[in-house]
Backbone as a printed PyTorch tensor [residue, N CA C, xyz], in Angstrom:
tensor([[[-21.3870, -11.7990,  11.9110],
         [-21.1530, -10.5430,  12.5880],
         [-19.6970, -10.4200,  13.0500]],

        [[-18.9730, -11.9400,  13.4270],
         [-17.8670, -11.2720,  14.0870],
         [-16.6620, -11.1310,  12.7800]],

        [[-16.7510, -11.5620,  11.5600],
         [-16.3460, -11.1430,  10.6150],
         [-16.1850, -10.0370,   9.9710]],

        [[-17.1680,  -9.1170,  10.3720],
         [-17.3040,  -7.8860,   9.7360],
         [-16.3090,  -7.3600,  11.1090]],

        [[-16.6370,  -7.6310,  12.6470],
         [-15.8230,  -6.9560,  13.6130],
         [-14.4810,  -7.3600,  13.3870]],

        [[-13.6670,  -8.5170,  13.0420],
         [-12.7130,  -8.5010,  12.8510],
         [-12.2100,  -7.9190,  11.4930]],

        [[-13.2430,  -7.5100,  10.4250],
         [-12.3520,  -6.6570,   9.4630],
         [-12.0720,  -5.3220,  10.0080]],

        [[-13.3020,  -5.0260,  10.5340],
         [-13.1090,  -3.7750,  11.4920],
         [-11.8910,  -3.1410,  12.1220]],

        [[-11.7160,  -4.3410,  12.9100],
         [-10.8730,  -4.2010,  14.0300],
         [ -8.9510,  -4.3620,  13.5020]],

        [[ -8.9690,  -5.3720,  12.4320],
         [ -7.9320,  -5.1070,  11.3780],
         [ -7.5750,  -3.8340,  10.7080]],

        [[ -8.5070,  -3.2550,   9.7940],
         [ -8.0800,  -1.9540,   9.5860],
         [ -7.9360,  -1.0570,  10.7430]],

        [[ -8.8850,  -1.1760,  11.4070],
         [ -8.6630,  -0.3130,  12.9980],
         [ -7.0720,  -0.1100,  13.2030]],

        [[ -6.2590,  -1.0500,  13.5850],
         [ -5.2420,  -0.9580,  13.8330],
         [ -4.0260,  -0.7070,  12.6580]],

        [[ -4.6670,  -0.5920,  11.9950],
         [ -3.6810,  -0.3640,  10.7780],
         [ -3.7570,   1.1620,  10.3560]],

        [[ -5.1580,   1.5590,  10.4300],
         [ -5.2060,   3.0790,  10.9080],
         [ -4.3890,   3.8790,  11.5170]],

        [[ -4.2400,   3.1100,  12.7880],
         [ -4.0310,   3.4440,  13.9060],
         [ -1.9820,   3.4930,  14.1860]],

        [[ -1.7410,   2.8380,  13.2210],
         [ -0.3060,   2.6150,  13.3990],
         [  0.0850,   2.8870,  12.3460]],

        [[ -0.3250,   3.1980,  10.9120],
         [  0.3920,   3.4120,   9.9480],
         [  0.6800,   5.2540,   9.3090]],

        [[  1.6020,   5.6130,  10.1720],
         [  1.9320,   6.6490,  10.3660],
         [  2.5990,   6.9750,   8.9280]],

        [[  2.1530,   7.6670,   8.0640],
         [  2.8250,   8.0720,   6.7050],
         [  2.3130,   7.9780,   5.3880]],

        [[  1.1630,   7.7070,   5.5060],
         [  0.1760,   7.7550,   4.2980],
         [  0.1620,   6.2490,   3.9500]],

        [[ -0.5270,   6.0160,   2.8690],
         [ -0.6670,   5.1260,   2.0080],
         [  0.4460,   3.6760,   2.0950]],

        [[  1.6720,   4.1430,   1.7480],
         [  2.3000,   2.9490,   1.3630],
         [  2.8030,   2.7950,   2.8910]],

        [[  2.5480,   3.7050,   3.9250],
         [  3.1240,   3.0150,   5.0390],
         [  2.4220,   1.8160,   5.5490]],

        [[  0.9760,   1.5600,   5.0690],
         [  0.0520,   0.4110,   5.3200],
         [  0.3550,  -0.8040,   4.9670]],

        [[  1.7180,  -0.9190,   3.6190],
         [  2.0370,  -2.2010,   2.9220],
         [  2.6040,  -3.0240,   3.9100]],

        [[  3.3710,  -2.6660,   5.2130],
         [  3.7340,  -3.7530,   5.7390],
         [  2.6780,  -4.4020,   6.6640]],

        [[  1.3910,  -4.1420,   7.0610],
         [  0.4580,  -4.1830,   7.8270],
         [ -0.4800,  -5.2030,   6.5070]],

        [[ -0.6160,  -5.0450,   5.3880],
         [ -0.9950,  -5.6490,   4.8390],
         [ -0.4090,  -6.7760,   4.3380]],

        [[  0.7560,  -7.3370,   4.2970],
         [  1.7850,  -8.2940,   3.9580],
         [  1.2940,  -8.9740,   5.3640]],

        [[  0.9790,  -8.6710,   6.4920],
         [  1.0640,  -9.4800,   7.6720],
         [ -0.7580,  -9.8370,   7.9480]],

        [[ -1.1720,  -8.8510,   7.2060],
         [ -2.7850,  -9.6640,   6.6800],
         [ -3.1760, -10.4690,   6.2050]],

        [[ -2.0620, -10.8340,   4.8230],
         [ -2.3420, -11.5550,   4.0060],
         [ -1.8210, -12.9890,   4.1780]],

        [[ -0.7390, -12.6490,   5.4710],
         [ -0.3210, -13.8680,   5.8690],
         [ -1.1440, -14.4470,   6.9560]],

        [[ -2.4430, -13.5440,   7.8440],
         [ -2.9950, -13.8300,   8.8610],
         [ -4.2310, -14.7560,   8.3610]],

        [[ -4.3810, -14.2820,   7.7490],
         [ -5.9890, -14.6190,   6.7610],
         [ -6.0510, -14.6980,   5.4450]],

        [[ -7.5220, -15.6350,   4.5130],
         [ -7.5190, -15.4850,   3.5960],
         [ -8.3110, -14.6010,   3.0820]],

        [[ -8.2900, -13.7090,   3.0110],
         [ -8.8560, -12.0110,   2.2520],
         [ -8.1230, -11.7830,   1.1490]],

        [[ -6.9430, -11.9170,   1.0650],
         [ -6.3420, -11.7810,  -0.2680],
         [ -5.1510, -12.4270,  -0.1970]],

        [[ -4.1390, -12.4530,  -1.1190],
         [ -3.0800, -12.7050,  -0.7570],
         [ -1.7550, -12.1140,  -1.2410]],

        [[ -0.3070, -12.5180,  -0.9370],
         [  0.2410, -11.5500,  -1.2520],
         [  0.5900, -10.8360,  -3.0180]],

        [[  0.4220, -11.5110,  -3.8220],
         [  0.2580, -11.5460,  -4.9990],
         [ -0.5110, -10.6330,  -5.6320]],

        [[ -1.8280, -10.3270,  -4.5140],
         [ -2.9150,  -9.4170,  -4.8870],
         [ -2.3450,  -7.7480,  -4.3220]],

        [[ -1.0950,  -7.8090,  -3.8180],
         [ -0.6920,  -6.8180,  -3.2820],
         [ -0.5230,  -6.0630,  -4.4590]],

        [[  0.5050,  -5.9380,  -4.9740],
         [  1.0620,  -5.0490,  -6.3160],
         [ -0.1410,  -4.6660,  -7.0850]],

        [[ -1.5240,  -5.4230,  -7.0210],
         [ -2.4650,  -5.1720,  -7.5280],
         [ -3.0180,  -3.9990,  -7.3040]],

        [[ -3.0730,  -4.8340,  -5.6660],
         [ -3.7780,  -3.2370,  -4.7060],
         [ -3.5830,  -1.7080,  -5.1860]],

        [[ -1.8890,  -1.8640,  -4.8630],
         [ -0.7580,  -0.7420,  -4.8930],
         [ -1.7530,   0.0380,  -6.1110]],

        [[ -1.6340,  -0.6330,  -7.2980],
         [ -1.7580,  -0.3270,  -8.6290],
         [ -3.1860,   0.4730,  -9.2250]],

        [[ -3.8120,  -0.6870,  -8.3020],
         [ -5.5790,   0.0230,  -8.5500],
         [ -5.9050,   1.6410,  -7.6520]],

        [[ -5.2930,   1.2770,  -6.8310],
         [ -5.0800,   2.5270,  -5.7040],
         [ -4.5900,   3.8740,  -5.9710]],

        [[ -3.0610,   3.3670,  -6.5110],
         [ -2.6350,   4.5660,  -7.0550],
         [ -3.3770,   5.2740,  -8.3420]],

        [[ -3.6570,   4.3280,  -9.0170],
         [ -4.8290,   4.8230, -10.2730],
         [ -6.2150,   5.3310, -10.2950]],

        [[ -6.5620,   5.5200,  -9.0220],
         [ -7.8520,   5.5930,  -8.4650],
         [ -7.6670,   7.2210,  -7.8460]],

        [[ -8.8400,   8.0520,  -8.1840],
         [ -8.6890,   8.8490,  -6.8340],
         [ -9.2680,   9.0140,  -5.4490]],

        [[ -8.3140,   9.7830,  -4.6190],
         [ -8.3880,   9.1990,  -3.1970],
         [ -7.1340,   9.0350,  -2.4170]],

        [[ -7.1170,   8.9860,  -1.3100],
         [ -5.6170,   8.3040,  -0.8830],
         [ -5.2500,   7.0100,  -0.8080]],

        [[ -4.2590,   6.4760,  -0.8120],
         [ -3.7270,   4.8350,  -1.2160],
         [ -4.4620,   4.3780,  -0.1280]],

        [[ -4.1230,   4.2760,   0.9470],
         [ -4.6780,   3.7100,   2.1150],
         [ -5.8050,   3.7870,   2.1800]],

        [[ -6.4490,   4.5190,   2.1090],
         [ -7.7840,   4.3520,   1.7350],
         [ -8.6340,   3.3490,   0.5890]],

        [[ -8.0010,   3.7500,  -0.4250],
         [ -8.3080,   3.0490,  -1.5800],
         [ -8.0050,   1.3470,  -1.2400]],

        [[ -6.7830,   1.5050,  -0.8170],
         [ -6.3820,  -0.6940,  -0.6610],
         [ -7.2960,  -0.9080,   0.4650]],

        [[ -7.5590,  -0.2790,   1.9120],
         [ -8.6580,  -0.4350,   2.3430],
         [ -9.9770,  -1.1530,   1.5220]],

        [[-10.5230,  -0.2830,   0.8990],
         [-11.4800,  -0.4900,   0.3020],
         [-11.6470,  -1.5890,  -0.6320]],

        [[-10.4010,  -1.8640,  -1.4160],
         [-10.4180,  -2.8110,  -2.3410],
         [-10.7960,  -4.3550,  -1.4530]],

        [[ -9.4000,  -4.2580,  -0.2720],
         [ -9.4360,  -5.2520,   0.2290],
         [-10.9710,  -5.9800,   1.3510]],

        [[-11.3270,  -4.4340,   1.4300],
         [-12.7930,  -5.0190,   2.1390],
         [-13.6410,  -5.6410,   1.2280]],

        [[-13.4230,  -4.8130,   0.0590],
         [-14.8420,  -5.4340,  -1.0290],
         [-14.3250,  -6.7200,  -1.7250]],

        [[-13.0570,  -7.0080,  -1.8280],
         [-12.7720,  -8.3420,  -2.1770],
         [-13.0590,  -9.1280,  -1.2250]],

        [[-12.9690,  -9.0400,   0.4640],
         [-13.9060, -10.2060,   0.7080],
         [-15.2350,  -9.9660,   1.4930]],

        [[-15.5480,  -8.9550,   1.4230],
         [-17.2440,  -9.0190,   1.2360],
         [-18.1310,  -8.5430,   0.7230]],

        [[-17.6820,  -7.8490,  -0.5130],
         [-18.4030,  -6.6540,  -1.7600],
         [-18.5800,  -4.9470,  -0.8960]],

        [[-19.7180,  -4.7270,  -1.3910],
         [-19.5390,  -3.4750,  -0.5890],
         [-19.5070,  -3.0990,   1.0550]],

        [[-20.2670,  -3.8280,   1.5330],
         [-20.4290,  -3.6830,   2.6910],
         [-18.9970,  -3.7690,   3.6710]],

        [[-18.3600,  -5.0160,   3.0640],
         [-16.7600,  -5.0370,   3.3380],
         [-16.1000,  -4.1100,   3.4180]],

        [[-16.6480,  -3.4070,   2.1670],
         [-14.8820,  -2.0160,   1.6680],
         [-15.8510,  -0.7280,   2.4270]],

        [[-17.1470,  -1.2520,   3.0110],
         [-17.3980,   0.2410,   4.0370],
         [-16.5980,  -0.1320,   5.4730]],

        [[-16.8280,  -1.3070,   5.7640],
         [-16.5380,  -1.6330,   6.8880],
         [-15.0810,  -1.1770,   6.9950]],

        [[-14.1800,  -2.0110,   6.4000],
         [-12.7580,  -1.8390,   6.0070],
         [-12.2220,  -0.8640,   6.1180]],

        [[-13.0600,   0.3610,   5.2030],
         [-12.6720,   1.7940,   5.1190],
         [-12.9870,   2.4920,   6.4340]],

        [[-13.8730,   2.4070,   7.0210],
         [-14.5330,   2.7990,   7.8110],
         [-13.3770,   2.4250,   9.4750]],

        [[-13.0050,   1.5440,   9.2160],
         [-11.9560,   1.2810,  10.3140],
         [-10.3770,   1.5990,   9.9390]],

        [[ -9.9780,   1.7640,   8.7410],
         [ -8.9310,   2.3250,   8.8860],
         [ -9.3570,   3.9040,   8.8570]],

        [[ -9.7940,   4.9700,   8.5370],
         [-10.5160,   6.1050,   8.6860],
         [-10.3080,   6.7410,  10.2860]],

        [[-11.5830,   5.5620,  11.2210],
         [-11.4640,   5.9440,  12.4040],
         [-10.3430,   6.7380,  13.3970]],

        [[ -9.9220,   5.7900,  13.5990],
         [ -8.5650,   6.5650,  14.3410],
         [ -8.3860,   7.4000,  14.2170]],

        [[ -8.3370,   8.1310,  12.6860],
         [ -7.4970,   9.4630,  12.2720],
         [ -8.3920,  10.0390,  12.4120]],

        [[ -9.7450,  10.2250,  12.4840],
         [-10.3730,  11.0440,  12.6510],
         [-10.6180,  11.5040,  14.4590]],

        [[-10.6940,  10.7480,  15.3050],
         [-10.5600,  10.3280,  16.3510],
         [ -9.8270,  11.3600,  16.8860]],

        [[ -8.6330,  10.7280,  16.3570],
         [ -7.2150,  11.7540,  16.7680],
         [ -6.9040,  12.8900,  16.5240]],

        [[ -7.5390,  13.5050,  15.4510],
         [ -7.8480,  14.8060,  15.0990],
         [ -8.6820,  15.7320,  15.2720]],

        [[ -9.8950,  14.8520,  15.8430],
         [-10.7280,  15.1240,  17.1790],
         [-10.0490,  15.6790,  17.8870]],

        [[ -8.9810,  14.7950,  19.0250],
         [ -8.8590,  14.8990,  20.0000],
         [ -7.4980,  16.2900,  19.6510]],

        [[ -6.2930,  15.8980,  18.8080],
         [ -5.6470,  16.8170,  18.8890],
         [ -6.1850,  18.5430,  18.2390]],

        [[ -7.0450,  18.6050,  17.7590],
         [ -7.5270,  19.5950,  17.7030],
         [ -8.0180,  20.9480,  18.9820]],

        [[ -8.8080,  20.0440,  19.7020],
         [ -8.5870,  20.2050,  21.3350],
         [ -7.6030,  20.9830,  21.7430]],

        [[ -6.5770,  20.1290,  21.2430],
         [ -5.0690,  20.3900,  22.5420],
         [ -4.0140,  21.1240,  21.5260]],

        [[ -4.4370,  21.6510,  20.4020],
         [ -2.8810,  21.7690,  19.7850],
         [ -2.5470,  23.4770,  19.8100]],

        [[ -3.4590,  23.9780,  20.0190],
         [ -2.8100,  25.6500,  20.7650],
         [ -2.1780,  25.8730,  21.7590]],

        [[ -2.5850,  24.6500,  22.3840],
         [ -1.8540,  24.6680,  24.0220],
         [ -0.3940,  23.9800,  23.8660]],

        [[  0.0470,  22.9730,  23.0320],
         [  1.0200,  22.5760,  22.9320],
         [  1.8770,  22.7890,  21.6090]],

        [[  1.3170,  23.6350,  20.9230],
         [  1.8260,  23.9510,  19.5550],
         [  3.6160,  24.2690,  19.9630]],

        [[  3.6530,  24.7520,  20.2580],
         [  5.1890,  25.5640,  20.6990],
         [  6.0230,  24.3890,  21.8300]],

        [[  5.5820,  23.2610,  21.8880],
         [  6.4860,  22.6030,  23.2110],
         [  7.2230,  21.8880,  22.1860]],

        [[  8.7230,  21.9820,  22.7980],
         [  9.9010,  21.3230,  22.1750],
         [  9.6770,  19.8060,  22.3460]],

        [[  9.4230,  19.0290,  23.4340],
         [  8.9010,  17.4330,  22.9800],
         [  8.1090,  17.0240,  21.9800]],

        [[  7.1740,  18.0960,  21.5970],
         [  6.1680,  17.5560,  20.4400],
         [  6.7620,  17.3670,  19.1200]],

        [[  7.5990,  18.6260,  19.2850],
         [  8.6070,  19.0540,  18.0630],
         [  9.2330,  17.8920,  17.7650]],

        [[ 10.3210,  17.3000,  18.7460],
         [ 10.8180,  16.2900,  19.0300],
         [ 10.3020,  15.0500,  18.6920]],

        [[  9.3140,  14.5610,  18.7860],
         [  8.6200,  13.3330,  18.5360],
         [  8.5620,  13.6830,  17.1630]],

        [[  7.7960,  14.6820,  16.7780],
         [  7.8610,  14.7540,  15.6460],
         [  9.3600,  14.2730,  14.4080]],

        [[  9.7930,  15.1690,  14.9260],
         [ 11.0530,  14.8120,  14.1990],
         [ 11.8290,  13.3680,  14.7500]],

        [[ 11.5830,  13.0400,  15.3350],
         [ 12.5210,  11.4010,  15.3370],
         [ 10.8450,  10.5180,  14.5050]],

        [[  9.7430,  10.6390,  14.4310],
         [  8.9630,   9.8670,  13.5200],
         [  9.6520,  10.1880,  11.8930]],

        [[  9.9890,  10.8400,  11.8800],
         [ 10.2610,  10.9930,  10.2300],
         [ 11.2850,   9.8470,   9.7370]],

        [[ 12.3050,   9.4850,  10.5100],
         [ 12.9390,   8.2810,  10.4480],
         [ 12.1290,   7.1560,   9.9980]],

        [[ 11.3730,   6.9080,  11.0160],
         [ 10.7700,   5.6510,  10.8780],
         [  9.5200,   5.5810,  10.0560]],

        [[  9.1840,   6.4980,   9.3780],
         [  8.2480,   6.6170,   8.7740],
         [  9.0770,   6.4140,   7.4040]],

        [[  9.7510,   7.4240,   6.8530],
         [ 10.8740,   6.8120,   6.0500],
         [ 11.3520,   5.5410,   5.9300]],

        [[ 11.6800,   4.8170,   6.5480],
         [ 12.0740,   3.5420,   6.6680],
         [ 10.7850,   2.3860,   6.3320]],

        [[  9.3520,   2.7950,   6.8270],
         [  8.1400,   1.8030,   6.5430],
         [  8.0000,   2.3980,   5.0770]],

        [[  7.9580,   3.2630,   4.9770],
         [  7.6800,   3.7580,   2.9850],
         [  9.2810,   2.8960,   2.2240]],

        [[  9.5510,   3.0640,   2.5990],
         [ 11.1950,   2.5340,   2.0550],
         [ 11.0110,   0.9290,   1.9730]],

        [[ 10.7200,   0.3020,   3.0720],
         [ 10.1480,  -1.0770,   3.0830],
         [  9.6260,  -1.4200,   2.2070]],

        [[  8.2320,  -0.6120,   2.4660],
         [  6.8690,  -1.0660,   1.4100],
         [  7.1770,  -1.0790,   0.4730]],

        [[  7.9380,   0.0980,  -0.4600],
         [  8.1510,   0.4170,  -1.6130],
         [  8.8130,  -0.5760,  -2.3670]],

        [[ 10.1300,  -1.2960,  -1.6170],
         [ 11.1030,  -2.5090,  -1.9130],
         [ 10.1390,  -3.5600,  -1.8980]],

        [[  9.1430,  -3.8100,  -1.1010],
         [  8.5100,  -5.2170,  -1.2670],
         [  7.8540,  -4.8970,  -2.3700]],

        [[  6.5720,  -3.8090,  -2.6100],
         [  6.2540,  -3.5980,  -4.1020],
         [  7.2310,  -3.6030,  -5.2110]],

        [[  8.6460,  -3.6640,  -5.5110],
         [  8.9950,  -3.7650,  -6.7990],
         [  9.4690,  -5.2230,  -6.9950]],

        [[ 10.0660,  -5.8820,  -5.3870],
         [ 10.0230,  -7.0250,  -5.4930],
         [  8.5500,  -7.9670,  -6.1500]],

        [[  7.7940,  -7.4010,  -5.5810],
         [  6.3200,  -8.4380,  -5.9910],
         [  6.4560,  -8.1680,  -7.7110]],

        [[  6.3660,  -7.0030,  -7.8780],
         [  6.3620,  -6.6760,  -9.6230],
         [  7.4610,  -6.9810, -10.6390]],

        [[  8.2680,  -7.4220, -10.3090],
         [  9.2710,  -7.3020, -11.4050],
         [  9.8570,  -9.1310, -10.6720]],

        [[  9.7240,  -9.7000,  -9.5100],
         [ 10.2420, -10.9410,  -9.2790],
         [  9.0000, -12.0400,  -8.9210]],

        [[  8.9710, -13.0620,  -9.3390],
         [  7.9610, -14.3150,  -8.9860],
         [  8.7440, -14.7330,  -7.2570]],

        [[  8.4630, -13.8260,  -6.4340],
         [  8.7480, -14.1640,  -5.1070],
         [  8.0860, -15.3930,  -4.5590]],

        [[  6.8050, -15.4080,  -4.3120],
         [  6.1280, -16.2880,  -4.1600],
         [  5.8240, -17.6330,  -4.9380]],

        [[  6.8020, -17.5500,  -5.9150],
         [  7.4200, -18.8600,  -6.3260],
         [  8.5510, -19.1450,  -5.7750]],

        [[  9.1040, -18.2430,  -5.2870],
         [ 10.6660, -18.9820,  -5.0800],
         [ 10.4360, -20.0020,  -3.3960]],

        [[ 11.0010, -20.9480,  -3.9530],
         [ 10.9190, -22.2900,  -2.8740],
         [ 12.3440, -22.3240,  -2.1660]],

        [[ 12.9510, -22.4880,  -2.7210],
         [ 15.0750, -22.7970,  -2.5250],
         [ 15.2250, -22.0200,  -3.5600]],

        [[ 16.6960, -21.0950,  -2.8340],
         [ 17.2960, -20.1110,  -3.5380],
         [ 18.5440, -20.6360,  -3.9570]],

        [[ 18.5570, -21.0670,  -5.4270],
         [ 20.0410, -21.6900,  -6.2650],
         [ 19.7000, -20.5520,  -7.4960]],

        [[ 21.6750, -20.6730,  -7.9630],
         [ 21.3120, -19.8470,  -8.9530],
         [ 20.6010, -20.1760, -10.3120]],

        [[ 20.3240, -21.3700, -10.1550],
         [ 19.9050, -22.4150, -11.2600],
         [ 18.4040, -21.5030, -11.3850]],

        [[ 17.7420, -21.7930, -10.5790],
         [ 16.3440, -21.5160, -10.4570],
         [ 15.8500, -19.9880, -10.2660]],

        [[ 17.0910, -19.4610,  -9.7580],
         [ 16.6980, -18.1980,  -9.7210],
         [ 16.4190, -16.9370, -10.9180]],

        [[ 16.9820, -17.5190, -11.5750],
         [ 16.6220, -16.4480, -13.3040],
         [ 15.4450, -16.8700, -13.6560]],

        [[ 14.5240, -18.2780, -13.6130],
         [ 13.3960, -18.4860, -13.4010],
         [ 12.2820, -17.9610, -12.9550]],

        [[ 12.6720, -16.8820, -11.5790],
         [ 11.8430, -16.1330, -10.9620],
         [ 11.6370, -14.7320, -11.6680]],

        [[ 12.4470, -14.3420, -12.4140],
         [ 12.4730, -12.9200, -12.5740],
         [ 11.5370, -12.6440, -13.8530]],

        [[ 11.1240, -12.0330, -13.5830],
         [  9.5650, -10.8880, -14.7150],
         [ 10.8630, -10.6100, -15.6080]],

        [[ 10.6090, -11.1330, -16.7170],
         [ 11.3880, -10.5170, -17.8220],
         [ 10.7780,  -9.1010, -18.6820]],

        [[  9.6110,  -9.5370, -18.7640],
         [  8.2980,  -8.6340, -18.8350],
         [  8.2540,  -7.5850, -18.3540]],

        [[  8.2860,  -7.9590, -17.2520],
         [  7.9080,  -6.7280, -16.1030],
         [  9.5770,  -5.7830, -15.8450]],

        [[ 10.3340,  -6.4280, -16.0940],
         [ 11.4940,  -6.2710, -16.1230],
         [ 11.7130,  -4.5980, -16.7160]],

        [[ 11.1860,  -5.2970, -18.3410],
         [ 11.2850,  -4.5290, -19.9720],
         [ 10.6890,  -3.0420, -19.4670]],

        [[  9.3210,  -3.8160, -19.1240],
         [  8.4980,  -2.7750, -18.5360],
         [  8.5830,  -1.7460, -17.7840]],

        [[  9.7740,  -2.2880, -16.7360],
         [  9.8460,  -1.5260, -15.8440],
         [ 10.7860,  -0.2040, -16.1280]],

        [[ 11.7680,  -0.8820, -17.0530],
         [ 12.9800,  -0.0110, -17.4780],
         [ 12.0760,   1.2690, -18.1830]],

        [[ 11.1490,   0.7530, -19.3400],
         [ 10.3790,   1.5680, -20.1330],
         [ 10.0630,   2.8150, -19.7300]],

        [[  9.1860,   2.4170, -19.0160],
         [  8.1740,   3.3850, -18.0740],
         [  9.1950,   4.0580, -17.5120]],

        [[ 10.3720,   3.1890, -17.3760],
         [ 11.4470,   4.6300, -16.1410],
         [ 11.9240,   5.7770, -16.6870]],

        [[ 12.3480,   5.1480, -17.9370],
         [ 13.3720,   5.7440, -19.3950],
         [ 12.2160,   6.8510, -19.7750]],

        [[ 10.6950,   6.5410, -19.9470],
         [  9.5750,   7.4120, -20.5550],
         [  9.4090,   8.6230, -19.5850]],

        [[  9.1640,   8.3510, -18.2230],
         [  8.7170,   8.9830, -17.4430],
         [ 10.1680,  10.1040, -17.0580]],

        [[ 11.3610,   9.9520, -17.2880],
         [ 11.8090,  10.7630, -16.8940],
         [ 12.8410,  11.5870, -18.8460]],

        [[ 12.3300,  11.0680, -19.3360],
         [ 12.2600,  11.7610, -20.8060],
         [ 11.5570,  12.4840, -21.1470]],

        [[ 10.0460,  12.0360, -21.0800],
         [  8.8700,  13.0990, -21.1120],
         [  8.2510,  13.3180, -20.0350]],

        [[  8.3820,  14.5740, -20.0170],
         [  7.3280,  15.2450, -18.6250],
         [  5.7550,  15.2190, -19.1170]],

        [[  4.7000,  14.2150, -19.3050],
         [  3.7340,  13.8590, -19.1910],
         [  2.9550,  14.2480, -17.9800]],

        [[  1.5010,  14.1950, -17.9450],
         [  0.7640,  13.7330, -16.7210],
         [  0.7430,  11.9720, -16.4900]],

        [[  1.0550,  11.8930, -15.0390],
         [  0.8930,  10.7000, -14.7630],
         [ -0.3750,   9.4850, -15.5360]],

        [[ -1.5940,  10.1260, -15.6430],
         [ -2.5060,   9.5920, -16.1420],
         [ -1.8970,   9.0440, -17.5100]],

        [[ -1.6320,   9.5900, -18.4750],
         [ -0.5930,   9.1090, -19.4390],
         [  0.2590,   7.8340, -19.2460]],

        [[  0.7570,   7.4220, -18.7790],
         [  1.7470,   6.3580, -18.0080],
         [  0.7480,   5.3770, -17.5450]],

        [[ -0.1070,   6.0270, -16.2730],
         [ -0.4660,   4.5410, -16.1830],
         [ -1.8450,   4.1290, -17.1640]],

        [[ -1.9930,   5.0380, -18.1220],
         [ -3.2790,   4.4740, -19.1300],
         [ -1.9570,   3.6650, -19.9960]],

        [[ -1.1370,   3.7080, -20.5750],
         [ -0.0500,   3.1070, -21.0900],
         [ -0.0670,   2.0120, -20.6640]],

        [[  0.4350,   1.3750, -18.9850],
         [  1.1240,   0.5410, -18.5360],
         [ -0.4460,  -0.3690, -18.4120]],

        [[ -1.6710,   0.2820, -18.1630],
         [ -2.7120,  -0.8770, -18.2660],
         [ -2.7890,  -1.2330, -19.6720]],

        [[ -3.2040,  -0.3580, -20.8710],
         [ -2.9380,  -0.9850, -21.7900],
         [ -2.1600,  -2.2120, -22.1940]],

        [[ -0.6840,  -2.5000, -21.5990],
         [  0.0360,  -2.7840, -22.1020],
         [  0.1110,  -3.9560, -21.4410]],

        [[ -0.2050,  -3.8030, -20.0830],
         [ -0.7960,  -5.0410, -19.6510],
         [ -1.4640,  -5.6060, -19.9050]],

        [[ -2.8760,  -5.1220, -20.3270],
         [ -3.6850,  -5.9280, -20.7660],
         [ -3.7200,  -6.6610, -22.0460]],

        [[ -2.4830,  -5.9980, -23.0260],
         [ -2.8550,  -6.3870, -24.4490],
         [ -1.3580,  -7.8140, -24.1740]],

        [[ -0.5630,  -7.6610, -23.5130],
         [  0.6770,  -8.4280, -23.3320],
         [  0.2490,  -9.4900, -22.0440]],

        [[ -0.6930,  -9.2740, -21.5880],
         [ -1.1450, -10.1440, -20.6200],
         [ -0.0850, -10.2620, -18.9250]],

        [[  0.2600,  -9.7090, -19.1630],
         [  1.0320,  -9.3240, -17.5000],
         [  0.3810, -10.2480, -16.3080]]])
C-alpha cells in the first residue's frame, strides 16, 4: 500500500510543480530516476519518444508509462492519477476566483515573469533529451578526449541530422517521421 502512496505522492508533486506542459516534467523525472528504481535514466528518451508518439499530452503519457513500468496498470492509474490531480484541483479552485481577479496587474505579473522559467525547464529538458539520444552519457565515467568519441551515437548522430534535413525539406505530417524513425530503429537496432 505504501508503494502505490508513494507513487502517488511522486507524481503528485510533479503535477504540482511542473508548470509548462509535458517536457517541463523531464527534470522531475531525471531526479526520480535517481531517487528510486522505477526506471532509469536511459529509459528517459524512451519515455520522451513513446509519449510523443502516443496520443494525449506528454506528461501524461510518461506518467503513465512510468507507473505501468513499475506496477502494470494499476501503477500508470495511480501515477496518472497523481500527476492529473493538482491541475484539476487548481482549476477547481481558480475557476471560483478568476472573474474577480481577471483584470489585477499582479496576476498579470506573475504570469509573465513564469514564462522565463518555464522556458528555461523546457530548454533544460529538451538539452538533457538530445544529450540522452545522440550521447552514451551514462557511460561516461572520466571525461578525456581519448574516451570521449567513444560516447557519441554515431547512429543516432546520422539519424539525427536525417530526420532534421527531412523534416525541414518536406513538409510531411509528423506521423510520417516518427513511423520512419521507429522503423529505422527497429530494423538498425538503435
Amino acid at each position: 500500500m505504501t508503494q502505490w502512496l508513494l507513487l502517488f505522492y511522486e507524481f503528485f508533486k510533479i503535477g504540482l510543480f511542473s508548470v509548462g506542459g509535458g517536457l517541463a516534467t523531464l527534470p522531475f523525472l531525471y531526479k526520480l530516476a535517481d531517487k528510486y528504481d522505477w526506471f532509469n535514466t536511459g529509459m528517459i528518451a524512451d519515455m520522451v519518444a513513446i509519449s510523443e508518439s502516443t496520443p494525449g499530452p506528454l506528461g501524461v503519457n510518461m506518467a503513465t508509462y512510468t507507473g505501468f513500468h513499475f506496477g502494470g496498470v494499476f501503477g500508470g492509474i495511480v501515477a496518472t492519477a497523481g500527476l492529473v490531480f493538482p491541475s484539476v484541483v487548481i482549476i477547481i479552485i481558480i475557476s471560483k476566483f478568476l472573474q474577480r481577479f481577471r483584470n489585477n496587474t499582479h496576476v498579470e505579473d506573475i504570469f509573465y515573469l513564469l514564462r522565463p522559467a518555464v522556458t528555461g525547464l523546457i530548454g533544460s529538458a529538451g538539452f538533457g533529451v538530445l544529450l540522452t539520444a545522440l550521447l552514451h552519457v551514462n557511460e561516461i565515467t572520466e571525461l578525456s578526449m581519448e574516451n570521449f568519441l567513444g560516447f557519441i551515437g554515431i547512429k543516432e548522430c546520422i539519424l539525427f541530422v536525417v530526420m532534421l534535413f527531412l523534416t525541414n525539406k518536406f513538409q510531411k505530417h509528423p506521423v510520417v517521421y516518427i513511423a520512419v524513425g521507429a522503423a529505422i530503429g527497429i530494423i538498425f537496432a538503435f
